[in-house]
C-alpha positions as CSV (number, residue, x, y, z in Angstrom):
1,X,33.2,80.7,-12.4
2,X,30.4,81.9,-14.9
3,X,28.5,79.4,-13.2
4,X,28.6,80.6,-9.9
5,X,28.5,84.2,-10.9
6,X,24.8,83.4,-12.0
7,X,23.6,81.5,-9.2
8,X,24.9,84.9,-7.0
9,X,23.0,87.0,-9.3
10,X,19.7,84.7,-9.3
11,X,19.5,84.7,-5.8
12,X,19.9,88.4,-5.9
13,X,17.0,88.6,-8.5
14,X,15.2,86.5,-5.8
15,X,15.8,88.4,-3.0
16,X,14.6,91.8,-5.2
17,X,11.3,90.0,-6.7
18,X,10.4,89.2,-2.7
19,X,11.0,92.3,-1.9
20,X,7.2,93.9,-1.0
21,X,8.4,96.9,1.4
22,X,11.4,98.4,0.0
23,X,11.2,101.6,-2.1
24,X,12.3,102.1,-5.4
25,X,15.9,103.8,-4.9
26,X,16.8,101.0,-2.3
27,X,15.7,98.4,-5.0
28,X,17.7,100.3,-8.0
29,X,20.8,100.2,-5.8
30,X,20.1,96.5,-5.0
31,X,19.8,96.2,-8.7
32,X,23.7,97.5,-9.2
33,X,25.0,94.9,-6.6
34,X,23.3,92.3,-9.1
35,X,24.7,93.7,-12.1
36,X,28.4,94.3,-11.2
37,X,29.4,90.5,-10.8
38,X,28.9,90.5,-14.4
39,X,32.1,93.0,-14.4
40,X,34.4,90.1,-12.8
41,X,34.3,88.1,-15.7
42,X,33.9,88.4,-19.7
43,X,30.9,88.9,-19.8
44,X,29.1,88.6,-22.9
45,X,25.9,90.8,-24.2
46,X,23.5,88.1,-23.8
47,X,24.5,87.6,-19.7
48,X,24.1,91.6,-19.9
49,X,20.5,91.8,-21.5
50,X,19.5,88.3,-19.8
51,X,20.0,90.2,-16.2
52,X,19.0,93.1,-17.4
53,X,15.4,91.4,-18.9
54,X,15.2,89.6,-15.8
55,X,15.4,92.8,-13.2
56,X,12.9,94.4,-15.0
57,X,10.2,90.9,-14.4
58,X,11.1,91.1,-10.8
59,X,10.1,94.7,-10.1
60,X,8.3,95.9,-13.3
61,X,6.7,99.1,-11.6
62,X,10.2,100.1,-10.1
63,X,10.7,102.9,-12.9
64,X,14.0,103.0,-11.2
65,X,15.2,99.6,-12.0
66,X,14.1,99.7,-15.5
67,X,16.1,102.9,-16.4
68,X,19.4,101.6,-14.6
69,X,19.1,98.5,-16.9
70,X,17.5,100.4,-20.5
71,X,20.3,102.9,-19.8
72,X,23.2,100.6,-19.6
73,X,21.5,98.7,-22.8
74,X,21.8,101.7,-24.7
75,X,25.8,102.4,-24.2
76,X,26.8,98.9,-24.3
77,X,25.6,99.3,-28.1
78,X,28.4,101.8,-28.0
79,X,31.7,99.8,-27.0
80,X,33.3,97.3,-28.2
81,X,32.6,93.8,-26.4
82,X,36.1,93.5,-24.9
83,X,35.0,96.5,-22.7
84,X,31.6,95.2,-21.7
85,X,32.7,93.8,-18.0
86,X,34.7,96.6,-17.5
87,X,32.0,99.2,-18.5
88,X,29.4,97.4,-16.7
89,X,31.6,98.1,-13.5
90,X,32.0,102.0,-14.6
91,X,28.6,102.4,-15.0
92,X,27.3,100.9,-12.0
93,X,29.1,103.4,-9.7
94,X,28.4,106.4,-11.9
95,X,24.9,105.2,-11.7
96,X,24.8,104.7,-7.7
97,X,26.8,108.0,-7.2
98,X,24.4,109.6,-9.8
99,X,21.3,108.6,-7.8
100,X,23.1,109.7,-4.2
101,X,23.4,113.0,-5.9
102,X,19.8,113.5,-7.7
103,X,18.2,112.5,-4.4
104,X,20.0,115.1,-2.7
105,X,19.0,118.3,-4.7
106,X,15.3,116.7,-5.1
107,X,16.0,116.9,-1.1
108,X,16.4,120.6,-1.3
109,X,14.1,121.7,-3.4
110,X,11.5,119.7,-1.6
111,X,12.1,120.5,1.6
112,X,11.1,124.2,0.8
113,X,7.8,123.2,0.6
114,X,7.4,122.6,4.2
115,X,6.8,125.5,6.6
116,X,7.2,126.5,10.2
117,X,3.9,125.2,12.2
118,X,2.7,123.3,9.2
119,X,1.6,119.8,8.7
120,X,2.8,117.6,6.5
121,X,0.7,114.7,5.1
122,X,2.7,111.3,3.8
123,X,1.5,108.1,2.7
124,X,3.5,104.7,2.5
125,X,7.4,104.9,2.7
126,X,9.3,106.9,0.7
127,X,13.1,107.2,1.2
128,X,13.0,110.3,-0.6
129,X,10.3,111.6,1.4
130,X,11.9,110.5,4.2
131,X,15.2,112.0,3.7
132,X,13.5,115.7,2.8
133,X,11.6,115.7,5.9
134,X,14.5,115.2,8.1
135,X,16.6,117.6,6.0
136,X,13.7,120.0,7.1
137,X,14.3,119.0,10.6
138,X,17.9,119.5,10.6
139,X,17.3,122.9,8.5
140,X,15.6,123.9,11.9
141,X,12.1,124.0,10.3
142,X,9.5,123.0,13.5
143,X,6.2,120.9,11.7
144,X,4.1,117.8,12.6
145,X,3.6,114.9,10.0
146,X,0.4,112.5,9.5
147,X,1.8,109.4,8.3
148,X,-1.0,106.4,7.2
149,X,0.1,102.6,8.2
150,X,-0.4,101.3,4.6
151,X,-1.7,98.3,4.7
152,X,-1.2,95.6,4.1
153,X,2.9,95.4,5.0
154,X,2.7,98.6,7.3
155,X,5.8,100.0,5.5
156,X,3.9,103.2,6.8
157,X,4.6,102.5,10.1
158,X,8.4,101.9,10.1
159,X,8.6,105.7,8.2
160,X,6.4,107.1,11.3
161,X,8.7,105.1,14.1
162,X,11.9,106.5,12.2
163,X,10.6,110.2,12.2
164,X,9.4,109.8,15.8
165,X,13.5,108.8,16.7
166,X,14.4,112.0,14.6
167,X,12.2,114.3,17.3
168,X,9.5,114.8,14.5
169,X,5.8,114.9,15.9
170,X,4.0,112.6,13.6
171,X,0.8,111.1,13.8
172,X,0.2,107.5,12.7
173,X,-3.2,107.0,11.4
174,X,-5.0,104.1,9.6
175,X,-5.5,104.1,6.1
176,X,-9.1,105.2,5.6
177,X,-8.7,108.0,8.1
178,X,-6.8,110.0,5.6
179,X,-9.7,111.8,4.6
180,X,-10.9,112.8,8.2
181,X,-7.3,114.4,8.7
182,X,-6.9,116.2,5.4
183,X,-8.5,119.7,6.9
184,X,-6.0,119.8,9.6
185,X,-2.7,119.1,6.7
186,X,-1.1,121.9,5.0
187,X,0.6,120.1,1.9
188,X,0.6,116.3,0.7
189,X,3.9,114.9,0.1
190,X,4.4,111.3,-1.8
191,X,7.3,109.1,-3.6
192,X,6.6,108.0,-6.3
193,X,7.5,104.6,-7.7
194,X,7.3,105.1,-11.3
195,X,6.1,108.1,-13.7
196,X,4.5,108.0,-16.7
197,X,2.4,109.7,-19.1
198,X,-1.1,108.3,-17.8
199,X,0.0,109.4,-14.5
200,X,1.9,108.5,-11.2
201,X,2.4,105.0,-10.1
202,X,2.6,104.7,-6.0
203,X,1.4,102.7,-3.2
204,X,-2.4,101.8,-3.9
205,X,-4.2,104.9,-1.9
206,X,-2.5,107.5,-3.5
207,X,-5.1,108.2,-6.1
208,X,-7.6,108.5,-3.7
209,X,-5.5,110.4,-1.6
210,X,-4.2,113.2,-4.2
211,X,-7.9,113.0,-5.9
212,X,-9.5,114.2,-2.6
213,X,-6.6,116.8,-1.7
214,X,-7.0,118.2,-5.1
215,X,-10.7,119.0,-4.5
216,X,-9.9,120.0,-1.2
217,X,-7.3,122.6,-2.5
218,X,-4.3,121.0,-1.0
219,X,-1.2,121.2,-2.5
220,X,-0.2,117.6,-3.2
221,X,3.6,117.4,-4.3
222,X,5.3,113.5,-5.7
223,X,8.9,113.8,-4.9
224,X,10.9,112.0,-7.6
225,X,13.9,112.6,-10.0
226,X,14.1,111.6,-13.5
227,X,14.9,108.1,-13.0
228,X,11.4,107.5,-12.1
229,X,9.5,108.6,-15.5
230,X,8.9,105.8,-17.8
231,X,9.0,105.6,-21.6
232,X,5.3,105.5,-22.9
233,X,5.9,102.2,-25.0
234,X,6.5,100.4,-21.6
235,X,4.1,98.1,-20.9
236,X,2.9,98.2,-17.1
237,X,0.6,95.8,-15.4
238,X,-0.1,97.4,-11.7
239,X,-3.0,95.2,-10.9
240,X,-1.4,91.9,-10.2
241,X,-2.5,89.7,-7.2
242,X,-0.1,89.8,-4.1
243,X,-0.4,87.3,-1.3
244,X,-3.7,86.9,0.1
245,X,-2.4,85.9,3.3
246,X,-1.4,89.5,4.0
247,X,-5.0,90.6,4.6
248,X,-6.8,87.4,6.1
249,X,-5.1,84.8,7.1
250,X,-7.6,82.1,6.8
251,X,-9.9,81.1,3.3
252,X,-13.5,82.2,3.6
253,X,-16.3,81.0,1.9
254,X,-17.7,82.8,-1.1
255,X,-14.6,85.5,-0.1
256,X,-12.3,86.6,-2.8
257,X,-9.2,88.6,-1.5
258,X,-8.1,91.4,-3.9
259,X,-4.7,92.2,-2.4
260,X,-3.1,95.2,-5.3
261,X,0.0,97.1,-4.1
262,X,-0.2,99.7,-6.9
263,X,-2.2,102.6,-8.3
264,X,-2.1,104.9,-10.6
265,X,-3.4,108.7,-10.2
266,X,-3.4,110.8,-13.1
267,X,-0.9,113.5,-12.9
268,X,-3.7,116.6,-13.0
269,X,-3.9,115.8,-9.4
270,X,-0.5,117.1,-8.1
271,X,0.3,120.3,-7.9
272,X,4.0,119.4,-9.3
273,X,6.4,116.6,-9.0
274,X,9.5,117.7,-7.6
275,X,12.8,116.4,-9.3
276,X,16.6,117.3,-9.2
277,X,16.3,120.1,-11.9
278,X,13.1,122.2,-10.6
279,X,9.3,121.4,-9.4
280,X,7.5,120.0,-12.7
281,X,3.9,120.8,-14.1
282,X,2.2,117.8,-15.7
283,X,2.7,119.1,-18.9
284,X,6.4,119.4,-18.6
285,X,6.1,116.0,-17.2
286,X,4.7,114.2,-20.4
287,X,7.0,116.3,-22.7
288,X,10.0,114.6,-20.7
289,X,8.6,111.6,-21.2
290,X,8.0,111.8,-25.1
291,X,11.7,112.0,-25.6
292,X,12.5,108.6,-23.5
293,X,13.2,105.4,-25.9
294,X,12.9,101.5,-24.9
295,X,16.2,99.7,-25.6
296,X,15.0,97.3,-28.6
297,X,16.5,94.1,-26.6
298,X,13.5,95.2,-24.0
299,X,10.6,95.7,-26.3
């Protein structure tokens, strides 16, 4: 049974690692289906931190992910080993129902940020983004958003086509026109994948993006709760090589294709990140962030 237990949780590993569009609250609860088979058997500490190690590899910029899996890491230290299957269970759904819940009041606070007749800029797909603007709808606000398409997987586009369904005006726009349409937006709203002391890890544009908006006095607001800040011991490679294939399809000579999902913008370029507590400075950011700890199985 242990046996098969691992091959479902591998190919669940799998399916998260070729993941390229999802965001980061999708993948964390994708993450708990992988971790509660663990709960159907004995599971021992090593098949805990052996998941755990390898959830982290598959989406090391998901700031979500790694804080599902540190966390749990930490309490398991805490029981004794005859409870770890059931714990693992317990934890999971506190953990799901906990991130149903944060992403809810990050929801209301955001959505306060948007105002009658504005314009709202967005780049990428954020679910949490997502969700604020069509609490705004339903709250009877009236705006307009500019989504970009966000090359290369055009995750952009699917968050424009659900709005649209929603009866939200939006503007799709190509990457590179961002900084044509800036004048016309009232406030810049982003997810945010990860947080961390250097800054704010999100879909490669976003530093360019909040840079320019910055200089262009724009409000630029990252809406994401606490389980997106990172320790400042993690270790974070954001410029790995994705698939080629996704800009060109064909080799050309003397070419090289840089294809990077990530960037990071420094966190003096947003006016606040929004989490489920209250809107954030950067400074209050970073002293967040000094308090977090890395689970020694994970350093």
């Amino acid at each position: 049974m242990i046996d098969k237990i691992n091959i479902k949780i591998q190919k669940l590993i799998d399916e998260i690692k070729s993941d390229n569009t999802s965001g980061s609250i999708y993948l964390a609860k994708k993450s708990t289906e992988t971790l509660i088979p663990l709960s159907k058997e004995n599971c021992s500490l090593d098949q805990i931190q052996i998941t755990a190690k390898s959830l982290i590899e598959a989406q090391p910029t998901m700031a979500s992910i790694f804080n599902l899996c540190n966390n749990l890491l930490f309490n398991i230290d805490k029981i004794d080993k005859r409870q770890y299957a059931k714990y693992v269970n317990k934890y999971c759904k506190k953990f799901l129902l906990d991130l149903e819940n944060s992403d809810k009041l990050v929801n209301k606070i955001a959505y306060k940020l948007i105002k009658n007749d504005s314009t709202i800029l967005t780049h990428s797909f954020s679910s949490t983004v997502l969700k604020t603007l069509l609490y705004a709808k339903e709250s009877g606000l009236d705006f307009s958003v500019i989504c970009t398409e966000s090359r290369p997987k055009n995750e952009g586009v699917n968050l424009a086509r659900i709005l649209g369904k929603n009866h939200i005006k939006v503007k799709l726009i190509v990457d590179s026109a961002v900084f044509s349409f800036l004048s016309k937006v009232d406030t810049v709203l982003t997810g945010a994948d990860a947080i961390t002391s250097d800054g704010l890890i999100n879909k490669i544009g976003t530093f360019g993006l909040a840079m320019f908006a910055h200089i262009s006095k724009k409000p630029v607001y990252a809406l994401g709760s606490s389980i997106k800040f990172l320790p400042k011991d993690y270790k974070l490679n954001l410029y790995q090589k994705k698939n080629s294939k996704e800009i060109i399809s064909n080799n050309i000579s003397n070419v090289t294709v840089v294809n990077y999902y990530f960037d990071l913008t420094p966190l003096k370029f947003f006016t606040g990140v929004v989490t489920e507590e209250k809107i954030l400075d950067p400074s209050e950011i970073k002293q967040k962030i000094n308090h977090l700890k890395i689970h020694s199985s994970l350093i």
